[in-house]
C-alpha positions as CSV (number, residue, x, y, z in Angstrom):
1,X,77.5,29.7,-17.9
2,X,78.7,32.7,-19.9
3,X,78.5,34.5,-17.0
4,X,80.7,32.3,-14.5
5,X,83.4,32.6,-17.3
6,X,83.4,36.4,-17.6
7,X,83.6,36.1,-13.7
8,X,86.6,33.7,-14.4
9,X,88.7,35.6,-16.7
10,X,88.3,39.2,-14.7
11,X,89.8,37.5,-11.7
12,X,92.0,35.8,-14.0
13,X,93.6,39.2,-15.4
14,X,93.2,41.3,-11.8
15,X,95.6,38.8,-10.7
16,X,98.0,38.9,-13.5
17,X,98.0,42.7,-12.5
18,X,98.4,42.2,-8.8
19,X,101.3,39.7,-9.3
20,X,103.0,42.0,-11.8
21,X,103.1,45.1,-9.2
22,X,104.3,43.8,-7.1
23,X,107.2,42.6,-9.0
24,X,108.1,45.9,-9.8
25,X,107.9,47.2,-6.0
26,X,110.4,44.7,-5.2
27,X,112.6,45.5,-8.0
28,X,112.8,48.8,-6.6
29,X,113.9,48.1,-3.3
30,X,118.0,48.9,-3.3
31,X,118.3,46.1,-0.8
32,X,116.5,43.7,-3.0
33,X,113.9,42.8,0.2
34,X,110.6,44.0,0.8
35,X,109.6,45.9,3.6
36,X,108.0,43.5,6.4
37,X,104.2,45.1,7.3
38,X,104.3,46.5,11.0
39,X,101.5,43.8,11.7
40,X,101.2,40.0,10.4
41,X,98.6,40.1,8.2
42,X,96.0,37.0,8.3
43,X,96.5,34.5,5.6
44,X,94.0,35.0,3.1
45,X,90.8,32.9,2.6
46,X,91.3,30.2,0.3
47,X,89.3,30.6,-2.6
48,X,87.3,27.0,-3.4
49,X,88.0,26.1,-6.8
50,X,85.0,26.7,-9.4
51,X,83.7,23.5,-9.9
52,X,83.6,22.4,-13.5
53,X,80.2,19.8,-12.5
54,X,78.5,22.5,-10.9
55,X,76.9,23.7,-14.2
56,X,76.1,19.9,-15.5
57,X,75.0,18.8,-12.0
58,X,72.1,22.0,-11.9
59,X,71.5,21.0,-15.7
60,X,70.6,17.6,-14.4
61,X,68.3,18.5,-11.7
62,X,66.6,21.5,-13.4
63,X,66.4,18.5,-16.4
64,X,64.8,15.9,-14.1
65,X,62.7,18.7,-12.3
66,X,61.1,19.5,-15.5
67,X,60.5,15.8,-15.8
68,X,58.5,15.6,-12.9
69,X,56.7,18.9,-13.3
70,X,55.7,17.3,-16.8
71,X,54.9,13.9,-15.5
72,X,52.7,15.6,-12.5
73,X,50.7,17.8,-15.2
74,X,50.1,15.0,-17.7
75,X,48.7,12.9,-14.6
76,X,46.5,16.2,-13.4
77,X,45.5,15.9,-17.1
78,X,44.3,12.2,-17.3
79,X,42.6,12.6,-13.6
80,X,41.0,16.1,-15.0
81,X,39.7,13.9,-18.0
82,X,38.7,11.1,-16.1
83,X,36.4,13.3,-14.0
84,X,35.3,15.1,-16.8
85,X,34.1,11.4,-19.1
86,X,32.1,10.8,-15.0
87,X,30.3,14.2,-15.5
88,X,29.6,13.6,-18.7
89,X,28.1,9.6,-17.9
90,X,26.6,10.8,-14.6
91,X,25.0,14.0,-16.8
92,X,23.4,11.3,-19.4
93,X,22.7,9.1,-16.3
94,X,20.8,12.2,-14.5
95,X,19.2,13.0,-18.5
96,X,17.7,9.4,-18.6
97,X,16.4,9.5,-15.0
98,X,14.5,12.8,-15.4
99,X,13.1,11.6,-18.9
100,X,12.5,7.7,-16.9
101,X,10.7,10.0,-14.2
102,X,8.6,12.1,-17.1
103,X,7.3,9.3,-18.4
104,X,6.5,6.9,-15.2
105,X,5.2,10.6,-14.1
106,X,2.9,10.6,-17.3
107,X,2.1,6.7,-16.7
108,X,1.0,7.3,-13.0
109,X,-1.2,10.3,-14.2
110,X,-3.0,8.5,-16.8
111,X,-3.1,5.5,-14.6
112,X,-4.8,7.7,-11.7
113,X,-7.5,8.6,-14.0
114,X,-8.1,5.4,-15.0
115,X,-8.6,4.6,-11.6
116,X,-10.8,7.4,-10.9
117,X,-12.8,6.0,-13.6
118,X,-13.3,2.4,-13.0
119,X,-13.9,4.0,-9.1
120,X,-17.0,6.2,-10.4
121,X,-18.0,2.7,-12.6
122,X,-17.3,0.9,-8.9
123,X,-19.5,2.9,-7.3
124,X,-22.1,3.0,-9.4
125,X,-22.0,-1.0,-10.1
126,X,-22.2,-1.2,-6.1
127,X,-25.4,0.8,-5.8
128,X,-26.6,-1.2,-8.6
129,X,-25.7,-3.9,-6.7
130,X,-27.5,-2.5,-3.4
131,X,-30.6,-1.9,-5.6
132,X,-30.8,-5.5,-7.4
133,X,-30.2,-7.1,-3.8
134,X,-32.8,-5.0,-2.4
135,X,-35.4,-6.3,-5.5
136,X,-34.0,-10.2,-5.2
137,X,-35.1,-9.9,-1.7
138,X,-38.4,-8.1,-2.4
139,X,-39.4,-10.7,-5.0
140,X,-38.2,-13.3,-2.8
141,X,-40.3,-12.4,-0.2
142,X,-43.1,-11.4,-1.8
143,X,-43.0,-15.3,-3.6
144,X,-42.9,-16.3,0.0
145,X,-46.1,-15.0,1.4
146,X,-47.6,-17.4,-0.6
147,X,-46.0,-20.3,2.1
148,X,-46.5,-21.6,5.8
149,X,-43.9,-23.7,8.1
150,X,-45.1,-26.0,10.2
151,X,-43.4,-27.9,12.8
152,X,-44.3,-30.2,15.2
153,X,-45.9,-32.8,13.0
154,X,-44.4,-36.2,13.7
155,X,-42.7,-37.4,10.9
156,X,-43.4,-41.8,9.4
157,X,-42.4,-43.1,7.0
158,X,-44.1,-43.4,3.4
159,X,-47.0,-40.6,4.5
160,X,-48.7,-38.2,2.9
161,X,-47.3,-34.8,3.7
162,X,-50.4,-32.9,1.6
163,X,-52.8,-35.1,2.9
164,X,-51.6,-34.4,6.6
165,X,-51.4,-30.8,5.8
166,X,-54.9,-30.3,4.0
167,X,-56.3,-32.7,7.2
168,X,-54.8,-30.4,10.0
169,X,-55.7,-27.1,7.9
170,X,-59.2,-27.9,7.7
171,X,-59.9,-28.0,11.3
172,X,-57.9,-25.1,12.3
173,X,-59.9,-23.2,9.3
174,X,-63.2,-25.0,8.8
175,X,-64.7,-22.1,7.0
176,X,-62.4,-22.8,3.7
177,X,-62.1,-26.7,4.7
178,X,-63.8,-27.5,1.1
179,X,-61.5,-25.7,-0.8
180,X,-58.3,-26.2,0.4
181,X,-57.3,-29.4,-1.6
182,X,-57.3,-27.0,-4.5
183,X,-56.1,-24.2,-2.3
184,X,-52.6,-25.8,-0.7
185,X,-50.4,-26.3,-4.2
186,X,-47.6,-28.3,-2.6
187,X,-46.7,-29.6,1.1
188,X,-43.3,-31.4,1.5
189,X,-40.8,-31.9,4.2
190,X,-37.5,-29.7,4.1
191,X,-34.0,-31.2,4.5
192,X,-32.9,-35.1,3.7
193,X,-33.5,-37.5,6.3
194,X,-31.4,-39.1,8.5
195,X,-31.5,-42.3,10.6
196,X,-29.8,-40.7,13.3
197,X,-31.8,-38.0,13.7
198,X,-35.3,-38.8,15.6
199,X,-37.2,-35.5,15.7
200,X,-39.4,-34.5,12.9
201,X,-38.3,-32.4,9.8
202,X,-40.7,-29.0,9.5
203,X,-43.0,-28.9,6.6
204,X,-43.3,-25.9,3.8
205,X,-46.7,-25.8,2.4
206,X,-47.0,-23.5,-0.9
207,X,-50.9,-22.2,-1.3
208,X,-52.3,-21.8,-4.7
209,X,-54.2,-19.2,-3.2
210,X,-53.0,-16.2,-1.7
211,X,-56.5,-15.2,0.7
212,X,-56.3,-19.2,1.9
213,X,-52.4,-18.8,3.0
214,X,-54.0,-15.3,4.9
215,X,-57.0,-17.2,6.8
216,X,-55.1,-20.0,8.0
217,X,-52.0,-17.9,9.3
218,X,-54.7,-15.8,11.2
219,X,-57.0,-18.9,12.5
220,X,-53.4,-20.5,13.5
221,X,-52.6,-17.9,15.6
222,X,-55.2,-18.2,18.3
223,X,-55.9,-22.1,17.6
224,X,-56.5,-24.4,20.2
225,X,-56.0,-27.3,18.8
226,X,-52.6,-26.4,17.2
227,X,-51.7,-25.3,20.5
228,X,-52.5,-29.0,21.8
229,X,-51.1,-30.8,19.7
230,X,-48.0,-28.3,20.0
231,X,-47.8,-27.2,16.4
232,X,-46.2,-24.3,15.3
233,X,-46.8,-22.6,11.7
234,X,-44.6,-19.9,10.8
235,X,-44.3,-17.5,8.0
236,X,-41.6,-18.4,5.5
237,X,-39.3,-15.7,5.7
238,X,-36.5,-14.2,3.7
239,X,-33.0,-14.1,5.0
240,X,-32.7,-10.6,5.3
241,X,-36.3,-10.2,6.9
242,X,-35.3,-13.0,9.7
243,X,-32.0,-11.0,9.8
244,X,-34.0,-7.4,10.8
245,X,-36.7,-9.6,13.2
246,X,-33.6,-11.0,15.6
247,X,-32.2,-7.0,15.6
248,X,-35.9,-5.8,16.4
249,X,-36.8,-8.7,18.9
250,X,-35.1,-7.1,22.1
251,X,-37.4,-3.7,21.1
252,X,-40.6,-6.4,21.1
253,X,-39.7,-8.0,23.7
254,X,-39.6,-4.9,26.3
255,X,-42.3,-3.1,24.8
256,X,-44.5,-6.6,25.5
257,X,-42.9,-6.3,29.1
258,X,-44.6,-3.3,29.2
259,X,-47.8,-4.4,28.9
260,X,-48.1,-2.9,24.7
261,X,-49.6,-4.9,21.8
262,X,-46.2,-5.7,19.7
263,X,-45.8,-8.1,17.3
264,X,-44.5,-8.8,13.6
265,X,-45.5,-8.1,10.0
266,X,-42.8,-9.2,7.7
267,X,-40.1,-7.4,8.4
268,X,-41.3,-5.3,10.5
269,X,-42.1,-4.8,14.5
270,X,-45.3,-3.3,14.8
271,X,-45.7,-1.5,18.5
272,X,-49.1,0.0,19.1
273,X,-50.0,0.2,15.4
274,X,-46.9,1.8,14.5
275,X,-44.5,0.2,12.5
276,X,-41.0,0.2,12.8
277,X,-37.7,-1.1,10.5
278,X,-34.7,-2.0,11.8
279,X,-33.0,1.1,9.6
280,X,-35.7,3.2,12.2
281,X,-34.1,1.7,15.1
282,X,-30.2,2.0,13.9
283,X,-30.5,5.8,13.1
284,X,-32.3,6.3,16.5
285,X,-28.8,4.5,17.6
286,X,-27.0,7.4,15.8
C-alpha cells in the first residue's frame, strides 16, 4: 500500500510540472496561440482510475485464502492423527496376536508331547493287549481239550444227557467203558429249546479225565457205529482256532485232492507230518 501511494504522489507532482510548462510556453507566444504540431497527435490512453477497493478486495482474499490453507492443514492434522491412533491399535492388535500365537504355539508343543506320550503308552497297552488276547485264547483252549461235541443224538424230552453220553461212549471205547462214569464230569445240551425248532440241539461233554477225552476222540474217528447211527463228535474249539481252520481248509482240502494225509490238530493243518499255522500260510501270501 505504501508503495501504490509513492506511485500516486510522483505522478501527482510530474503532472503539476507538465501542466505548469506548458503554461509558460504559451505565455511566451507574442500571438498568445500555440503552435499547432505538423501531425495530429493520437489522444492519449486514458489512464483507469486507481481503485481505492483494490487493496481491501486482495486483503479479503489473501484473508480467506489463509483461512482455507489453515482449515486444509488442521483437517491433514486430524486425518494424520487418526491414522496414527490406527497404527498404534493395529500395532497393540499385531502385539497381542504374536503373544496369542506364542502361547497357543507353546500349548500345541506341550500338547504334541503329551500326545507322543499317551501314543508310546498306546502302543505298548495294544501289545499288551495282543499278548493277554493271545493267553485268554491259550487258556481257553487248553480248558477245552478237556470237551467233545456231539451231534446227531436225537433230542426227548426229560432224558438223561450223561446217561446217553456215558451209554454211547462205552461202545465206541469199550476198553475204558468201566470207568467213564467217573471219567465224563458233565454232559448237557447247548442252546435253549424251542418248540419250533425239530432238530436236535448238540451236546458238550466235559471229561474229568484228560487220557479218557484222548481215547474216545481217537476211537470216534474210525467208529462204525458212530458212523451208522450218523453221529458226529467234534473237538470243542476256540473262536480264534475255528477262525485259522476255515483260512487253512482250502490248503487241506487240495492237498487231500492230491492224494496226501492232511488233517487237523488244534489249530493247525497238518500235511504229511508237517504242521502248518495260518500266520505260515499268510506270509507265504506276502
Amino acid at each position: 500500500m505504501e508503495d501504490q501511494e509513492e506511485t500516486h504522489l510522483a505522478m501527482h507532482s510530474y503532472a503539476r510540472r507538465t501542466l505548469s510548462t506548458n503554461m509558460e510556453t504559451v505565455a511566451g507566444q507574442s500571438d498568445g496561440f500555440m503552435p499547432l504540431p505538423d501531425t495530429p497527435e493520437p489522444n492519449p490512453a486514458k489512464k483507469s482510475k486507481p481503485s481505492s477497493d483494490s487493496p481491501a478486495v486482495s486483503d479479503t482474499m489473501l484473508m480467506r485464502f489463509m483461512q482455507r490453507m489453515e482449515a486444509m492443514h488442521e483437517e491433514t492434522l486430524r486425518r494424520i492423527q487418526g491414522v496414527e491412533k490406527t497404527v498404534i491399535e493395529n500395532s497393540n492388535s499385531i502385539k497381542q496376536i504374536i503373544n496369542s500365537l506364542e502361547f497357543h504355539g507353546e500349548q500345541v508343543k506341550c500338547l504334541n508331547e503329551k500326545s507322543n506320550e499317551m501314543q508310546k503308552k498306546i502302543g505298548k497297552l495294544e501289545k499288551e493287549n495282543v499278548e493277554l488276547r493271545d493267553r485268554c485264547n491259550d487258556l481257553d483252549a487248553y480248558k477245552r481239550r478237556w470237551n467233545l461235541r456231539v451231534a446227531g443224538i436225537p433230542e426227548n424230552s426229560g432224558e438223561n444227557v450223561k446217561r446217553i453220553i456215558i451209554d454211547l461212549f462205552s461202545q465206541v471205547s469199550p476198553s475204558i467203558a468201566a470207568d467213564l462214569h467217573f471219567g465224563i464230569d458233565i454232559a448237557h445240551r447247548l442252546g435253549p429249546r424251542f418248540a419250533a425248532e425239530k432238530s436236535s440241539r448238540r451236546i458238550i461233554v466235559l471229561f474229568s479225565s484228560r487220557s479218557q477225552r484222548d481215547t474216545v476222540w481217537k476211537d470216534a474217528k474210525t467208529s462204525n457205529l458212530l458212523r451208522e447211527k450218523k453221529i458226529k463228535v467234534f473237538e470243542d474249539l476256540s473262536q480264534k482256532d475255528k477262525d485259522a481252520r476255515t483260512l487253512l481248509w482250502p490248503t487241506v482240502e487240495r492237498a487231500r485232492r492230491e492224494g496226501k494225509r492232511a488233517g487237523f490238530h488244534g489249530p493247525f493243518a497238518v500235511i504229511e507230518g508237517k504242521r502248518l499255522s495260518a500266520k505260515d500260510l499268510a506270509n507265504k501270501s506276502t
